[in-house]
C-alpha positions as semicolon CSV with decimal commas, in nm:
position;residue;x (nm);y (nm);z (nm)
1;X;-3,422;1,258;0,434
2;X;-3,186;1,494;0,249
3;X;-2,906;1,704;0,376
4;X;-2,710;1,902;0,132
5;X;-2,461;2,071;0,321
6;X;-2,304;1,948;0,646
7;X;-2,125;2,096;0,940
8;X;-1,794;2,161;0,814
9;X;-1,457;2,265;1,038
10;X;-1,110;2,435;0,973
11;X;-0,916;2,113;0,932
12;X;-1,134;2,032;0,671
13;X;-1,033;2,255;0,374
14;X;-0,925;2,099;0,028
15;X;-0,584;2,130;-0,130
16;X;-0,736;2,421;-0,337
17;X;-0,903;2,566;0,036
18;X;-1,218;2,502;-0,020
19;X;-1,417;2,400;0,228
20;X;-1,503;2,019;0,252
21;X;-1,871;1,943;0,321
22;X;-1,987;1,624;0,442
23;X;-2,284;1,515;0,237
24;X;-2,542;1,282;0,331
25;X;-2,659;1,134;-0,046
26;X;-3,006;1,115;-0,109
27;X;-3,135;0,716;-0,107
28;X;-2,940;0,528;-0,289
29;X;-2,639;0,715;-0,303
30;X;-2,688;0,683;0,112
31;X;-2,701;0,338;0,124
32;X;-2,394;0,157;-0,102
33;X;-2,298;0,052;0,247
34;X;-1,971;0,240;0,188
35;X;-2,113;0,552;0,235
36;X;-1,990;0,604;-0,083
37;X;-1,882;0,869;-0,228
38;X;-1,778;0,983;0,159
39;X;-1,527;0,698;0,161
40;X;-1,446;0,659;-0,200
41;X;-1,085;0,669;-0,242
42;X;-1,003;0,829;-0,605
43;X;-1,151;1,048;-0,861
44;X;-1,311;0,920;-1,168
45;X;-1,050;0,823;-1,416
46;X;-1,006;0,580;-1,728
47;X;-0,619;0,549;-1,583
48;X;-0,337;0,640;-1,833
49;X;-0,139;0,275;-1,790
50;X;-0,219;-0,034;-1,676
51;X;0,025;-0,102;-1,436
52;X;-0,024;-0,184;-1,051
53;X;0,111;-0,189;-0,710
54;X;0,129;-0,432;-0,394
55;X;0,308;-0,308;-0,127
56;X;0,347;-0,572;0,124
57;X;0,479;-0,356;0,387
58;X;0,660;-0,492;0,740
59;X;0,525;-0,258;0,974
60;X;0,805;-0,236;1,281
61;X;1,108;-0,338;0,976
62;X;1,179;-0,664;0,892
63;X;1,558;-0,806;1,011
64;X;1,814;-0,784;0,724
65;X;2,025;-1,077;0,893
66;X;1,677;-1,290;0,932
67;X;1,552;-1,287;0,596
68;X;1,712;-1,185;0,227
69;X;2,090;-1,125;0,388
70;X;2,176;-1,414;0,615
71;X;2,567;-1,379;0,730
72;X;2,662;-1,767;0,826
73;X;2,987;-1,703;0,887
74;X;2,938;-1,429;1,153
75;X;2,914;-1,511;1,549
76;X;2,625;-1,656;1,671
77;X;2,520;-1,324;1,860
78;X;2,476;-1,186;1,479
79;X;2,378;-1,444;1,236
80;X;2,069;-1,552;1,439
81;X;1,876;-1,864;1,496
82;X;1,840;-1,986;1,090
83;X;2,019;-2,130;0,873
84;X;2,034;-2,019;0,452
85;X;1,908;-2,216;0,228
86;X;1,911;-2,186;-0,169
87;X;1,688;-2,057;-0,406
88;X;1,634;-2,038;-0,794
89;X;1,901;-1,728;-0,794
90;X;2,223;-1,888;-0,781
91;X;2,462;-1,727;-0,519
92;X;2,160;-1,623;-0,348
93;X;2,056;-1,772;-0,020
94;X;1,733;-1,687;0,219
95;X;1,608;-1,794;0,551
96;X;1,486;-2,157;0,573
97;X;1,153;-2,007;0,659
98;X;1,104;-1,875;0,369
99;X;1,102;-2,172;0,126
100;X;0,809;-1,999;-0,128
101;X;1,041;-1,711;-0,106
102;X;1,357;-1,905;-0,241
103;X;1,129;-2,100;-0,524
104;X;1,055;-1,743;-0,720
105;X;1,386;-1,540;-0,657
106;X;1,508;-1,589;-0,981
107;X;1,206;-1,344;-1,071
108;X;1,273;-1,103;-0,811
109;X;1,553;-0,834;-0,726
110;X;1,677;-0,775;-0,360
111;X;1,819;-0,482;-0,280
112;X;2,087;-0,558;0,044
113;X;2,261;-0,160;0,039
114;X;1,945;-0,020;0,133
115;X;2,024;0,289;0,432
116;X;1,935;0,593;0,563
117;X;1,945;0,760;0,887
118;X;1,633;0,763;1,067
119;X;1,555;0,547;1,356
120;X;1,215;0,623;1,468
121;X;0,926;0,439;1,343
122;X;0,689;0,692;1,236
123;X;0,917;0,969;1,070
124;X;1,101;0,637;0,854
125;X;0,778;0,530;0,775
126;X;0,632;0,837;0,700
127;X;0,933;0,892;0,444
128;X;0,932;0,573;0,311
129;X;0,563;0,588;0,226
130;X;0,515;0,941;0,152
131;X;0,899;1,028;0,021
132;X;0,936;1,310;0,268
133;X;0,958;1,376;0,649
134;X;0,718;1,531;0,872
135;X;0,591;1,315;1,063
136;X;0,751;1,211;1,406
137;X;0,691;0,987;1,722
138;X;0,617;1,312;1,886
139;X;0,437;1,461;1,606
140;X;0,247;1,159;1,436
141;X;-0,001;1,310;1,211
142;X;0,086;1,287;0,830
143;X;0,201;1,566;0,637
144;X;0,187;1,389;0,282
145;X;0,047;1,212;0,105
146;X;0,119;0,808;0,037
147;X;0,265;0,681;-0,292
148;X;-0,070;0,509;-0,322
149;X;-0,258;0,818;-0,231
150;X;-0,066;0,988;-0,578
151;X;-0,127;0,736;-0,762
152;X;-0,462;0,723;-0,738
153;X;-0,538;1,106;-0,781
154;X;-0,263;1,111;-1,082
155;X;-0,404;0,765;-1,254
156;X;-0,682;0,647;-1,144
157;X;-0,787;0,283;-1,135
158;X;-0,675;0,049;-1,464
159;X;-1,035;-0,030;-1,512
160;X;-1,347;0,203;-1,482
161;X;-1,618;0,076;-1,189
162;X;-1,335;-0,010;-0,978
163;X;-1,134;0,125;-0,639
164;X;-0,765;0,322;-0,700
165;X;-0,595;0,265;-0,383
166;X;-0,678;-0,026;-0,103
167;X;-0,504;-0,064;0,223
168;X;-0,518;-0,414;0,446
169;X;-0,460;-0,399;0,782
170;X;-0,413;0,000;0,869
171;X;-0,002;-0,090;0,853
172;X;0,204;0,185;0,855
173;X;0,119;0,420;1,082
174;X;-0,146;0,550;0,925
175;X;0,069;0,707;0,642
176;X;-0,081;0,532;0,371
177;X;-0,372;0,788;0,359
178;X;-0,416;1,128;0,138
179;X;-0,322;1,369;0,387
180;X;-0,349;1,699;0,214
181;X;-0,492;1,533;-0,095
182;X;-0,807;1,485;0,050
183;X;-0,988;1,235;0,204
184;X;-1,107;1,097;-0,126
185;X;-0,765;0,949;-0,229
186;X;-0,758;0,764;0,146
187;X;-0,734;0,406;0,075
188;X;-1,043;0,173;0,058
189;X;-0,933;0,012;0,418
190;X;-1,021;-0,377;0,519
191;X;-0,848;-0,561;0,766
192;X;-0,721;-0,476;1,124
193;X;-0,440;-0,416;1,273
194;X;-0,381;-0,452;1,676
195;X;-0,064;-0,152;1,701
196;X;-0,306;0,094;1,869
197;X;-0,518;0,354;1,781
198;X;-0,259;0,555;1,588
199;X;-0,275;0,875;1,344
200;X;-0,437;0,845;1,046
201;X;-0,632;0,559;1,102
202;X;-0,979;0,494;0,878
203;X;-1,298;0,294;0,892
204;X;-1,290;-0,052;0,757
205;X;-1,472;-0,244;0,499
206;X;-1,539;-0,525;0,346
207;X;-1,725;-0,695;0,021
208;X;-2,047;-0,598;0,185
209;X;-1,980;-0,181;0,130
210;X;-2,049;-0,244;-0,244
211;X;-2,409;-0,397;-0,281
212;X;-2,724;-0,234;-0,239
213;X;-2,948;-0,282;0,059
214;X;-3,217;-0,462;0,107
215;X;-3,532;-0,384;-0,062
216;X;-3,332;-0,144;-0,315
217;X;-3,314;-0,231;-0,675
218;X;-3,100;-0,117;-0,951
219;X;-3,387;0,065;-1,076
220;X;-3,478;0,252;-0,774
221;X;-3,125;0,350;-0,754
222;X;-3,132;0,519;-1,029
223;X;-3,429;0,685;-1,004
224;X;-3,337;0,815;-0,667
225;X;-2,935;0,890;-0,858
226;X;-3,187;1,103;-1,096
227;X;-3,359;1,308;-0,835
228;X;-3,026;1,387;-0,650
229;X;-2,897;1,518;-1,004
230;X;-3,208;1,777;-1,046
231;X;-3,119;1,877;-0,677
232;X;-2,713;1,907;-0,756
233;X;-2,799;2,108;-1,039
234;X;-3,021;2,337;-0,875
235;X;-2,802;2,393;-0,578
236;X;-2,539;2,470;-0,868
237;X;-2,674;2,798;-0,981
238;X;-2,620;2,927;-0,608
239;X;-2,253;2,753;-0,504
240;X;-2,084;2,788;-0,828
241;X;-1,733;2,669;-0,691
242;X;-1,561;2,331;-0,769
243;X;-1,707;2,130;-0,474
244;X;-2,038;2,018;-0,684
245;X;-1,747;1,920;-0,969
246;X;-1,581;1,725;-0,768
247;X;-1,865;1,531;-0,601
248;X;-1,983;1,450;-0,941
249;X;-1,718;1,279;-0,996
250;X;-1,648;1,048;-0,710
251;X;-2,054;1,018;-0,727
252;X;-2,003;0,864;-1,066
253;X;-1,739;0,661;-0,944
254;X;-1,935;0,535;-0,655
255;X;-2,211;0,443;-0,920
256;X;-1,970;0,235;-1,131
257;X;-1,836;0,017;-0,854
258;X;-2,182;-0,083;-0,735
259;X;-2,358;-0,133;-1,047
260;X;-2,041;-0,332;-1,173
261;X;-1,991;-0,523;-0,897
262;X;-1,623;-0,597;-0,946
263;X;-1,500;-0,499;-0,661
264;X;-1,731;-0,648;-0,447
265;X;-1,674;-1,024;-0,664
266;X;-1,327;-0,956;-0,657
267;X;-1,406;-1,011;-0,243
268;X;-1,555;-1,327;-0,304
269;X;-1,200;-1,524;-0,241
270;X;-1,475;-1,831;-0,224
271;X;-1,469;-1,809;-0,586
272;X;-1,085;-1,934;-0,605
273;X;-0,968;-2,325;-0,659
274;X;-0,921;-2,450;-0,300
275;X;-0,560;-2,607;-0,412
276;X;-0,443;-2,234;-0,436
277;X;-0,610;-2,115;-0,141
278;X;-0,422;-2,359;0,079
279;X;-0,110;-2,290;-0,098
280;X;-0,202;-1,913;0,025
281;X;-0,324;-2,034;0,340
282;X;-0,463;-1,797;0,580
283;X;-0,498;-1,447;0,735
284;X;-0,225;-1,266;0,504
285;X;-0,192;-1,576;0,260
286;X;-0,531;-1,481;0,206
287;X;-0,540;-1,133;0,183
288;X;-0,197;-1,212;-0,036
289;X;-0,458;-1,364;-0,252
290;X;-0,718;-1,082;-0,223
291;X;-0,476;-0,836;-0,307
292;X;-0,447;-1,026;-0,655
293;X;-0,791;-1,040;-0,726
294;X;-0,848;-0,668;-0,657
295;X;-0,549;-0,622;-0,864
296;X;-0,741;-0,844;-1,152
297;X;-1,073;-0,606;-1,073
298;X;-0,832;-0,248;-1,118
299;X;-0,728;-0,130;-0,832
300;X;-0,406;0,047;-0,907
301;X;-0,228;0,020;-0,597
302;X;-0,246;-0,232;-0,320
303;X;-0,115;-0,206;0,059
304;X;-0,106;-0,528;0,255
305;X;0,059;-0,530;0,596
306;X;0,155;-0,843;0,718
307;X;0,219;-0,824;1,106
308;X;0,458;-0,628;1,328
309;X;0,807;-0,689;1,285
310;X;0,970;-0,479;1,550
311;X;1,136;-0,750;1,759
312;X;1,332;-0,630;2,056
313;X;1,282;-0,973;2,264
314;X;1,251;-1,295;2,140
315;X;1,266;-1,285;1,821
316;X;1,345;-1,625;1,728
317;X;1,042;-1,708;1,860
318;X;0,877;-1,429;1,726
319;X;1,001;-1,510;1,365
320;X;0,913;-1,871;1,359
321;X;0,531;-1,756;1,377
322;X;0,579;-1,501;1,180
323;X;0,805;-1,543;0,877
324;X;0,631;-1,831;0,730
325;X;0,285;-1,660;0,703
326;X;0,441;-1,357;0,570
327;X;0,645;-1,594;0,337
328;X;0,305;-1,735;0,190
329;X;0,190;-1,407;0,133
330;X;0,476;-1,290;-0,100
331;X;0,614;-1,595;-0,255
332;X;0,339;-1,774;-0,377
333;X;0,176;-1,441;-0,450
334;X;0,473;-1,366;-0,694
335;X;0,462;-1,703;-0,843
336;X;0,055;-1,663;-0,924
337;X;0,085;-1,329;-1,056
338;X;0,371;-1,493;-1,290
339;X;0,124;-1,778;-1,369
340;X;-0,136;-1,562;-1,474
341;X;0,064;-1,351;-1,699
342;X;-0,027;-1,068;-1,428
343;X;0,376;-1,007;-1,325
344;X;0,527;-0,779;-1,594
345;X;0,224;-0,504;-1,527
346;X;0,239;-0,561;-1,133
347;X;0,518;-0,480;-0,927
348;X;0,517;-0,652;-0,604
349;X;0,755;-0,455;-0,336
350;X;0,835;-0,543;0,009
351;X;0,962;-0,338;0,278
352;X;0,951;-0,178;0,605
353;X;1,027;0,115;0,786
354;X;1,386;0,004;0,847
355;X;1,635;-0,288;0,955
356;X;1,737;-0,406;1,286
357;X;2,060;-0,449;1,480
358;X;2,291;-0,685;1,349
359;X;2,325;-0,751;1,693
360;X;2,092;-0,931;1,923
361;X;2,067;-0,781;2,258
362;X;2,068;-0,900;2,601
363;X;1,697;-0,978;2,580
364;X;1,773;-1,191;2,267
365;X;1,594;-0,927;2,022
366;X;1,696;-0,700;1,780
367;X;1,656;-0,327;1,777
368;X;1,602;-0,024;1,533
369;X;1,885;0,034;1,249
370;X;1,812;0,196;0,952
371;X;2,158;0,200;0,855
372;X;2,119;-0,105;0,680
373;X;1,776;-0,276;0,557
374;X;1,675;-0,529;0,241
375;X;1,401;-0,477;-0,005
376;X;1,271;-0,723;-0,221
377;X;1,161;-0,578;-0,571
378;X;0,944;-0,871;-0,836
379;X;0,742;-0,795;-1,157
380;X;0,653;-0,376;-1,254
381;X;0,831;-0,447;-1,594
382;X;1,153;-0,458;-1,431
383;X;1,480;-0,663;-1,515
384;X;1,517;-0,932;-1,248
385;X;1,725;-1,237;-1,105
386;X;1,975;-1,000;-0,920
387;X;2,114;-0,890;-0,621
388;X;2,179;-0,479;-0,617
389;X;2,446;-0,392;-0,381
390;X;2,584;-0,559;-0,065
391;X;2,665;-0,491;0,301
392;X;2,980;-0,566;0,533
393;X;3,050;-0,896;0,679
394;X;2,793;-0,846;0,967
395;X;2,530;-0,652;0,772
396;X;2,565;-0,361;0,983
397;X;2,617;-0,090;0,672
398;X;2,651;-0,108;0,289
399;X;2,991;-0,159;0,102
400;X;2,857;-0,111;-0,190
401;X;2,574;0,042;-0,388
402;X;2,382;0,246;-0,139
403;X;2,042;0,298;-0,238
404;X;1,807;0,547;-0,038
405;X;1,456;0,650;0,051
406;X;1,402;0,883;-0,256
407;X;1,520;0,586;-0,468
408;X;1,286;0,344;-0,368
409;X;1,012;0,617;-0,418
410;X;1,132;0,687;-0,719
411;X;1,138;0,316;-0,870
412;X;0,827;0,257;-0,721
413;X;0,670;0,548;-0,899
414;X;0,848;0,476;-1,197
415;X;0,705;0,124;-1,240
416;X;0,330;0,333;-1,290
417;X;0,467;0,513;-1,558
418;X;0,498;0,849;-1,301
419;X;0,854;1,045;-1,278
420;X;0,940;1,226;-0,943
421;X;0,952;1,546;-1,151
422;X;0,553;1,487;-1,205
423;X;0,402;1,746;-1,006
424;X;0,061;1,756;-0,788
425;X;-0,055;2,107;-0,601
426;X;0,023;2,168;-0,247
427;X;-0,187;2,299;0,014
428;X;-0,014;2,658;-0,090
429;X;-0,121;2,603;-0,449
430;X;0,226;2,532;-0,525
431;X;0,309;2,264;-0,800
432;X;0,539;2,023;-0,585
433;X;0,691;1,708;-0,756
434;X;0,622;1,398;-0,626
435;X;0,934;1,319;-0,471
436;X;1,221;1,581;-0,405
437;X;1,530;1,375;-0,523
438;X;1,615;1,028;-0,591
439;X;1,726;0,791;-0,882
440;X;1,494;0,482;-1,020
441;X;1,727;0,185;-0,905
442;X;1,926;0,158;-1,231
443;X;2,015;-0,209;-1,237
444;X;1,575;-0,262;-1,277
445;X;1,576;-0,098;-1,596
């Protein structure tokens, strides 16, 4: 059956207001499983660099005290439960559950002075991920679009037949998504995550979106691809707007990744040498590992959240589950993609929405401050084996070298060869720059 042109509503209006229409593909193009193009996440592009992006992102914000800026010599009812222990970076020091952490700091950079003002979870992590506000917990829905989102309708994917812009485990709030953009630079979503049914959320999938079904060959693809191309064109001469341009070219893209198949090996974590899968491990160790191999198959930017940090009881408790799977998933991620020669073109970032209390309160927890957070920065082409800026004696603020939101947007942009003074169009056809303000972190360069 063929449908050319679906229902179509006022929320659904491009960036350039046309409207979007929801297209049912004929055959093939019906059933990649993805329903690809419908889902695909970026345009068709050869990419202009080759660099990359993991995110690993603490959903709820990661403790400052209980991770990368451990204060020993405060009172108890600040320093915490753990005790520092070294790592390659001399002078620096990290939570004893995060031993793969302390064995590749002398390639990474972690950023103590990061601040900024904002305690609620959705409008800091709608800044952080989009580099502006709008978003509130009152008002949830996003407003811009992700870093990951911009990257993919700027660059592309580094390699041809593959995704731009994946997302594991919905973290975030839902802000790692296109928003005005369009739904075809929403991430490529696997993974769940159990914070509710939040704004913004998308379908999953998994290895199993990108093969053909049964009874369908490559052949009868393609004759079915050339049937739907006489239709297109025909249906051309009467809707001479940009829509049919545009579908081309996340049709084409949806093509490539199935007849390719990298993406869908690049799933295939089966394929790996089981001594570095256990040295992953599990649930995010593996996705950690994932991540890399869609990384290898060029995806340009990857999103992995790895649980939810916000901790206002128990956290010691809360921690010791937590940290050292989330430990796997970045250290011995950092140390492969530095095995493989991958580092200098991948920059591997973690952070959350913000810090939490230097404090721990009566229910032995720690709450929301954003006045003071650390970010850990490894690979991207940066200069590494330093610690940017500090805080007070009880990390409750910086003393020196504050770095803010627009910063960290800024370096992370910078490390894909993109300036905040690039520009993409607004819904108001307005040419916007990516982010408003900000400086790339200096001491990286």
């Amino acid at each position: 059956m063929l449908t050319i042109q679906g229902q179509q509503t006022a929320s659904q209006d491009f960036c350039d207001r046309l409207a979007r229409r929801k297209f049912l593909q004929i055959g093939a193009l019906g059933t990649l499983g993805l329903s690809l193009p419908g889902l695909l996440k970026a345009e068709h592009s050869t990419g202009q660099t080759g660099k990359s992006v993991i995110l690993v992102w603490m959903h709820g914000g990661p403790s400052q005290l209980d991770m990368y800026d451990m204060k020993p010599l405060a009172p108890a009812e600040y320093r915490g439960a753990f005790s520092p222990v070294a790592s390659t970076l001399p002078g620096l020091d990290v939570c004893e559950l995060l031993p793969e952490h302390a064995r590749v700091m002398d390639k990474c950079t972690i950023v103590r002075s990061f601040s900024h003002n904002n305690g609620d979870h959705w409008a800091a992590a709608h800044w952080m991920l989009t580099g502006r506000l709008g978003a509130t917990g009152a008002d949830r829905p996003p407003r811009h679009p992700s870093m990951g989102a911009v990257a993919a309708h700027l660059l592309g994917p580094t390699q041809n037949g593959s995704l731009s812009n994946v997302n594991m485990n919905d973290g975030g709030f839902g802000y790692h998504g296109g928003a005005w953009l369009g739904v075809n630079y929403n991430p490529f979503r696997y993974g769940e995550f159990s914070y509710g049914n939040e704004a913004g959320r998308l379908p999953t999938g998994d290895h199993k979106s990108f093969s053909l079904v049964d009874g369908l060959s490559e052949q009868r693809m393609m004759n079915r691809i050339g049937l739907q191309q006489q239709l297109d064109q025909l249906k051309r001469r009467i809707d001479s707007n940009r829509t049919f341009d545009a579908l081309d070219a996340v049709d084409q893209q949806a093509l490539d990744i199935v007849l390719s198949g990298r993406v869908r090996k690049a799933f295939n974590v089966d394929e790996e040498d089981s001594t570095l899968r256990e040295r992953y491990g599990s649930g995010w160790g593996e996705q950690a590992l994932l991540a890399r191999r869609l990384i290898e198959a060029g995806v340009r930017f990857v999103s992995l959240n790895t649980g939810y940090f916000d901790d206002h009881s128990n956290i010691e408790n809360a921690l010791r589950d937590k940290l050292p799977r989330h430990d796997k998933a970045v250290g011995v991620l950092i140390q492969d993609l530095a095995d493989r020669g991958m580092l200098d073109e991948t920059l591997v970032v973690v952070a959350g929405e913000f810090g939490h209390t230097p404090r721990i309160n009566g229910n032995a927890g720690r709450d929301h401050w954003p006045q003071a957070q650390s970010l850990l920065f490894a690979g991207g082409g940066f200069r590494h084996g330093q610690v940017v800026g500090s805080t007070n004696s009880k990390a409750e603020y910086p003393t020196s070298r504050q770095i803010g939101v627009e910063d960290f947007c800024a370096t992370v942009f910078h490390s894909l060869g993109l300036q905040i003074s690039d520009q993409i169009t607004d819904l108001a056809g307005r040419p916007t720059n990516l982010v408003p303000g900000g400086q790339v972190i200096r001491e990286l360069l």
